[in-house]
MARVEX-768085 format. One record per residue (C-alpha): residue in one letter; x, y, z. Coordinates in steps of 0.05 Angstrom, whole numbers, padded with zeros to 5 digits, always signed. Example, Ala and Ser with C-alpha at 12.3 -4.5 7.8 and 13.67 -1.06 7.14 Angstrom:
BEGIN
A+00246-00090+00156 S+00273-00021+00143 
// end
This chain:
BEGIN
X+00047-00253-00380 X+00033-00315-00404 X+00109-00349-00428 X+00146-00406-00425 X+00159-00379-00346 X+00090-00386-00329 X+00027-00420-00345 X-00035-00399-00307 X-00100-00431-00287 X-00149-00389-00270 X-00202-00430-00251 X-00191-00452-00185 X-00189-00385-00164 X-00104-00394-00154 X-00093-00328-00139 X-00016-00313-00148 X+00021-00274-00091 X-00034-00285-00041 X-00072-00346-00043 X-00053-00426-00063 X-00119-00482-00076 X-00086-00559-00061 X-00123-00614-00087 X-00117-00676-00057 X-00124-00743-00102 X-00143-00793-00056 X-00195-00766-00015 X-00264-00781+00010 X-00311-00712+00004 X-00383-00718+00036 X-00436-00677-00003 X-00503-00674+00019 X-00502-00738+00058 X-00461-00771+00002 X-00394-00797-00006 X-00357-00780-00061 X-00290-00832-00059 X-00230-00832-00103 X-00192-00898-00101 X-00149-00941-00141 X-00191-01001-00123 X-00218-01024-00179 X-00283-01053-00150 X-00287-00970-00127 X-00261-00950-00186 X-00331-00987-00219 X-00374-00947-00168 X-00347-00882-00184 X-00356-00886-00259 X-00435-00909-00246 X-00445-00852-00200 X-00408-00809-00257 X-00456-00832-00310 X-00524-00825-00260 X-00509-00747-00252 X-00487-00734-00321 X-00563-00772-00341 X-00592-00722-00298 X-00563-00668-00324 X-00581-00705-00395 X-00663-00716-00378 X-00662-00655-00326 X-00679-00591-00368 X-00735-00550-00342 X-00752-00482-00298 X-00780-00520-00244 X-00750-00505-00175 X-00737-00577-00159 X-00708-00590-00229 X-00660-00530-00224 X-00644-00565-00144 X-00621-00629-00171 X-00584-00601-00238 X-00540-00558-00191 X-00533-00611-00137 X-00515-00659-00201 X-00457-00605-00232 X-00435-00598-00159 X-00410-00663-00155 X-00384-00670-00223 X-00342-00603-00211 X-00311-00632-00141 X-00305-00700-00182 X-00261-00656-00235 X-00223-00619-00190 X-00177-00692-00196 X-00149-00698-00259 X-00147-00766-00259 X-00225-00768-00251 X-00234-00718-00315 X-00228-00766-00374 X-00284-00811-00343 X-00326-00744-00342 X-00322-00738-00399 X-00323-00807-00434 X-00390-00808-00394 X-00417-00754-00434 X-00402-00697-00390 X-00390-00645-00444 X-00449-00638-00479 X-00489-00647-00421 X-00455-00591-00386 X-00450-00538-00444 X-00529-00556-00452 X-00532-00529-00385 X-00494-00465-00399 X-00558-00441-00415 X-00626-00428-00372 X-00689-00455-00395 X-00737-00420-00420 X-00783-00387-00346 X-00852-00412-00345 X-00866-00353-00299 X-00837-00287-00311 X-00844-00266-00237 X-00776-00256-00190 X-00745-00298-00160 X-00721-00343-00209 X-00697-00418-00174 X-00627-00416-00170 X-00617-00358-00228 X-00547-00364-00253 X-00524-00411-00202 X-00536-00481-00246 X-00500-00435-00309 X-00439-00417-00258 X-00438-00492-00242 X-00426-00512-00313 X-00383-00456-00332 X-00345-00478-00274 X-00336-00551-00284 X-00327-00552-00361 X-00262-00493-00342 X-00235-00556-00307 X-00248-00605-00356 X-00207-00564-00403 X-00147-00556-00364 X-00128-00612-00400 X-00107-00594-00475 X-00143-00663-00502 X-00208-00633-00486 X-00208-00574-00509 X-00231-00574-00574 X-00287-00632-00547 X-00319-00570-00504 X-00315-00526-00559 X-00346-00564-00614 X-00400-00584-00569 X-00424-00509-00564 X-00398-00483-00508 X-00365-00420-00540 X-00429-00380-00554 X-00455-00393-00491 X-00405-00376-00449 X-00394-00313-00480 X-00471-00296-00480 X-00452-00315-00401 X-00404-00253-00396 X-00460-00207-00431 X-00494-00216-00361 X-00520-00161-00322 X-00550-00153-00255 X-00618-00115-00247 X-00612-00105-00170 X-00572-00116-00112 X-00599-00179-00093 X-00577-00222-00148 X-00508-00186-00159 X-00465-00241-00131 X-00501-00294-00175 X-00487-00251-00235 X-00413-00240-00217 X-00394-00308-00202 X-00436-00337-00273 X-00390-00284-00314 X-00328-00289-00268 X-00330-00372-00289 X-00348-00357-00365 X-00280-00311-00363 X-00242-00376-00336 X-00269-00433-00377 X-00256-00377-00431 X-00184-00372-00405 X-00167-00453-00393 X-00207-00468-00464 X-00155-00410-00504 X-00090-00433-00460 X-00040-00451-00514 X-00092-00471-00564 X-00081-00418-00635 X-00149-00441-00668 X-00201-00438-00598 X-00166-00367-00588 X-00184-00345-00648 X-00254-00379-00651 X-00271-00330-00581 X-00248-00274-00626 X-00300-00297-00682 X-00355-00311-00631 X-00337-00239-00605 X-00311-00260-00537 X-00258-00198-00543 X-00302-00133-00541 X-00343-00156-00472 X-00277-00182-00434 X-00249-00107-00457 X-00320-00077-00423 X-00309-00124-00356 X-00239-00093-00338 X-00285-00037-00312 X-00319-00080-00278 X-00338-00067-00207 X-00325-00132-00182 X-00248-00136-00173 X-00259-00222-00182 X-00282-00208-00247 X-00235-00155-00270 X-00187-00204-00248 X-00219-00264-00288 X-00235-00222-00351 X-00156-00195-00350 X-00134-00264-00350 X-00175-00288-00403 X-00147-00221-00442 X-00073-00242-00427 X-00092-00312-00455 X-00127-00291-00505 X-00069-00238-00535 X-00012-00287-00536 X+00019-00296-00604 X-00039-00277-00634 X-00032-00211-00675 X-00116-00206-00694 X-00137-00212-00618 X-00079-00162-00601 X-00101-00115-00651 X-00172-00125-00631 X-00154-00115-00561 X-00122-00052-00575 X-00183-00028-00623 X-00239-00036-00567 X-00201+00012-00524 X-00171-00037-00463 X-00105+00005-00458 X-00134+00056-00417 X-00158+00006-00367 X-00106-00036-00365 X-00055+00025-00341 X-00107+00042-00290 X-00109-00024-00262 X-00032-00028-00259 X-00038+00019-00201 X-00086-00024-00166 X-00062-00035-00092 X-00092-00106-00099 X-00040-00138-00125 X-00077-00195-00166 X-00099-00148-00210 X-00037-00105-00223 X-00010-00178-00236 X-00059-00189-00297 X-00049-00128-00330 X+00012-00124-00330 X+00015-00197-00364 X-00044-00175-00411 X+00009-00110-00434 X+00066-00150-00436 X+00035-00202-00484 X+00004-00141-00528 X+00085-00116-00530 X+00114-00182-00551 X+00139-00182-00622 X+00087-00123-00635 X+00131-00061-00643 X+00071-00022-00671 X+00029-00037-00598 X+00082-00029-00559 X+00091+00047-00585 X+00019+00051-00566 X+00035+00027-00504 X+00085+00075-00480 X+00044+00130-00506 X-00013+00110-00468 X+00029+00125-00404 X+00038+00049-00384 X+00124+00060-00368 X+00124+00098-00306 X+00064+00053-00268 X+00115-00007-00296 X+00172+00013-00258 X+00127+00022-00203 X+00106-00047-00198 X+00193-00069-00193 X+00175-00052-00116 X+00108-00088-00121 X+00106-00135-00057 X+00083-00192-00113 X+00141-00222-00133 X+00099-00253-00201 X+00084-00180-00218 X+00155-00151-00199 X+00176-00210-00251 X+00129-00196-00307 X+00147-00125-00294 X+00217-00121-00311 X+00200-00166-00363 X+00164-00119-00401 X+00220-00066-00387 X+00271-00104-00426 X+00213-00110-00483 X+00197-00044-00478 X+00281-00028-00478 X+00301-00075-00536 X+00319-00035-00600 X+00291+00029-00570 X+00350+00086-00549 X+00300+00137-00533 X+00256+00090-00490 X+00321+00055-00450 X+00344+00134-00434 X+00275+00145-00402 X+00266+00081-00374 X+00336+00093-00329 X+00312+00170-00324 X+00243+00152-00295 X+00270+00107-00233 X+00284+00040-00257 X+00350+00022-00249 X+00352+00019-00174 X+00295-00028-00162 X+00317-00078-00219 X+00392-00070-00185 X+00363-00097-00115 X+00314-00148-00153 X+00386-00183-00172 X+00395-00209-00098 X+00320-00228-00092 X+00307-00298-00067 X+00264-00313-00121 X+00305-00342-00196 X+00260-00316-00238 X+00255-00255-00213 X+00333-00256-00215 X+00323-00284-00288 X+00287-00218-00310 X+00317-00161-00271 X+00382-00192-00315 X+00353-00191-00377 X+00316-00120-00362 X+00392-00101-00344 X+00426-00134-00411 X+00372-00091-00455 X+00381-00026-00418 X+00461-00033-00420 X+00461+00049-00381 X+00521+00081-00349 X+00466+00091-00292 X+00467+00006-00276 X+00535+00019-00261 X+00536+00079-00217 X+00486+00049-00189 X+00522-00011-00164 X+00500-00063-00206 X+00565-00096-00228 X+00579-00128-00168 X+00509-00173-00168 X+00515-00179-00234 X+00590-00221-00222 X+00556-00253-00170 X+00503-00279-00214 X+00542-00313-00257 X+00570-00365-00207 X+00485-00393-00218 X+00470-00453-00229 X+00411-00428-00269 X+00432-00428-00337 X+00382-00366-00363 X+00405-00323-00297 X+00479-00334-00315 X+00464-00317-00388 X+00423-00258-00376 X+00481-00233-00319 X+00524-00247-00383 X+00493-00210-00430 X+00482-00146-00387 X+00551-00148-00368 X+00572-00146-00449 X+00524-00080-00445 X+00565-00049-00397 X+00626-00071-00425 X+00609-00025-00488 X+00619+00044-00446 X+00690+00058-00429 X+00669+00096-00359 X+00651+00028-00337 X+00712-00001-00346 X+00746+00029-00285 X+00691-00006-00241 X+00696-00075-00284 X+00772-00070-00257 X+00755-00037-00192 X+00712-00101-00163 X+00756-00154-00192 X+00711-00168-00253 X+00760-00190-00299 X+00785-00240-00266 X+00711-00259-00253 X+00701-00260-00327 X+00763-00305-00343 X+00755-00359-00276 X+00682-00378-00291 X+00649-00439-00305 X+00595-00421-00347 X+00543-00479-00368 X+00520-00460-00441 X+00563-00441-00505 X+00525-00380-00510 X+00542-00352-00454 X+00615-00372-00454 X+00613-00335-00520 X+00576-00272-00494 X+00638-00276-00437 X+00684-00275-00489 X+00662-00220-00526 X+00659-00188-00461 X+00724-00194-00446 X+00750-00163-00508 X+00711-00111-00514 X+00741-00091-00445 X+00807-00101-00471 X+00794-00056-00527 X+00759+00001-00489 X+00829+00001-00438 X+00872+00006-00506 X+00824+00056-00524 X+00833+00094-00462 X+00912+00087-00457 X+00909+00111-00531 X+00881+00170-00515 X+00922+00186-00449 X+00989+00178-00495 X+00959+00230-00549 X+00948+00283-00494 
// end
């Protein structure tokens, strides 16, 4: 789910749980018999922004169907992409240009010859896609890319279809970067997400979740997740074109970078959209939830329980069947897992389900121990689920039992909030004894 926990980029293929891309800025790449250098020297510094400029003019004066054309274009983007994966190197991209001569390439020229094989179909396309995605990792450029075009082309890009076999991969990989440069160009920007809704990026991402290619189930989900975030008309829209269906299939995916997606792409439908979430749960999306609290990707076991408290807040009905269908356990043992934000959402899962089952099912004790963090939101969130399970009076013999009291009273707890939230805690349990000895002196 894309939140203030997390902030993805898709584009160089950083698969979480199972795969990490390190970029090194000062480095000397050979391509093709030519060195690409990255320096601080200035008198490098020069050399680089020349040989910048020379393959952004090709790219400029390069436009045609013929095979040597199309050779040089792509050798041209390669270089520019490897140049971009440094982010120090991207604002001389594109002060050279870059933009608009790589959105002009989004697009194949018109084919002099109608015959098969096409030189290097999709491949140059792919290659831009790819390289403007990095570019717009960095917010400033954004809305460059996107006046310069890009939008409708790289959403005619994930309209792409393969005729045969042969050029499958090509296809893929053109509408697997379109998805990205899609995602990174939408990634906390209000106005470019809803410009991809207006170009009608929505209804073919929701048609590439049944993709057969896992990478680009995996790209299109992402773009979704980005896509959906705080933004009620691409939720709805979402929603509308069917994806809910999908998505709770491909929660059950064994491959765990795609579980990982949809479960963000759900859990940023849910937020602050009681309506969707409803639609949600009656879709049948709770029970492969709670499945993924024993998912061996900690990022998905994370956004899970996330979207357990969301789906718990406010909701009696859905917090009984959330502790009836399994989830208690799992979100209990996530409270010792290495992992603080994992810790951080198990808790807050916990504080919004507030069950006698948390209880019987040992989850005081972690939930003391949590409170010695030094993680502010884990001790709040231990807090606050503690003040839940203050509220039932057949708790209050295992508060006692484990010494939680005097847990309660001796802690050092780092914001007001939470000191208050211990507080409250601690009278409430005072009033549920009374309660009980009140009721012991009556009988």
């Amino acid at each position: 789910m894309q939140s203030p926990l997390s902030s993805v980029s898709h584009l160089m293929d950083n698969q979480k749980c199972h795969e990490q891309t390190t970029n090194s800025r000062s480095s000397k790449r050979k391509l093709d018999d030519e060195f690409i250098v990255t320096s601080s020297d200035e008198t490098t510094q020069q050399d680089l922004a020349s040989h910048v400029r020379a393959h952004v003019q090709i790219l400029d004066s390069t436009v045609s169907s013929l095979e040597a054309d199309r050779a040089i274009v792509k050798h041209s983007i390669h270089i520019l992409s490897e140049l971009a994966k440094n982010q120090d190197i991207v604002n001389l991209i594109v002060e050279s240009g870059g933009v608009s001569a790589l959105v002009r390439h989004l697009q194949a020229p018109e084919w002099k010859e109608l015959s098969e094989p096409r030189p290097y179909e999709h491949e140059v396309e792919k290659g831009s896609a790819f390289t403007l995605g990095l570019l717009a990792i960095k917010p400033e450029h954004q809305q460059l890319i996107v006046d310069a075009g890009a939008l409708p082309r790289l959403v005619s890009l994930l309209r792409k279809r393969h005729k045969d076999s042969e050029n499958s991969r090509a296809v893929n990989g053109v509408i697997r970067r379109a998805a990205d440069a899609i995602t990174n160009l939408a990634h906390e920007n209000s106005s470019i997400k809803t410009r991809v809704r207006v170009e009608g990026g929505i209804p073919p991402l929701v048609e590439l979740l049944e993709f057969a290619d896992a990478k680009v189930q995996r790209a299109a989900a992402g773009a979704l997740r980005t896509l959906a975030f705080k933004n009620e008309e691409n939720k709805t829209l979402i929603v509308d074109c069917n994806a809910l269906p999908t998505l709770i299939l491909m929660l059950q995916s064994e491959d765990v970078a795609i579980h990982y997606e949809a479960v963000g792409v759900i859990g940023n439908l849910v937020h602050s959209s009681p309506n969707i979430k409803k639609e949600v749960l009656r879709a049948g999306a709770l029970q492969p939830v709670i499945e993924l609290l024993s998912s061996s990707c900690l990022e998905s076991q994370r956004e899970a329980a996330l979207l357990l408290g969301q789906f718990a807040n406010g909701d009696t009905d859905c917090k009984i069947d959330i502790v009836q269908k399994g989830a208690v356990g799992p979100l209990i043992d996530m409270l010792q897992s290495p992992d603080a934000q994992v810790r951080e959402m198990s808790t807050f899962a916990l504080g919004r389900l507030a069950q006698a089952g948390i209880a019987h099912g040992g989850g005081i004790p972690p939930l003391l121990k949590l409170l010695d963090s030094k993680d502010d939101r884990v001790q709040h969130n231990a807090a606050f689920a503690l003040y839940g399970l203050a509220d039932n009076e057949y708790n209050v013999a295992d508060f006692i039992r484990v010494g939680g009291v005097q847990k309660l009273q001796d802690g050092e707890f780092i914001f007001q909030p939470t000191r208050d939230c211990v507080a409250k805690t601690l009278k409430r349990l005072e009033e549920k004894v009374h309660e009980r000895i009140c009721k012991r002196s009556k009988m």
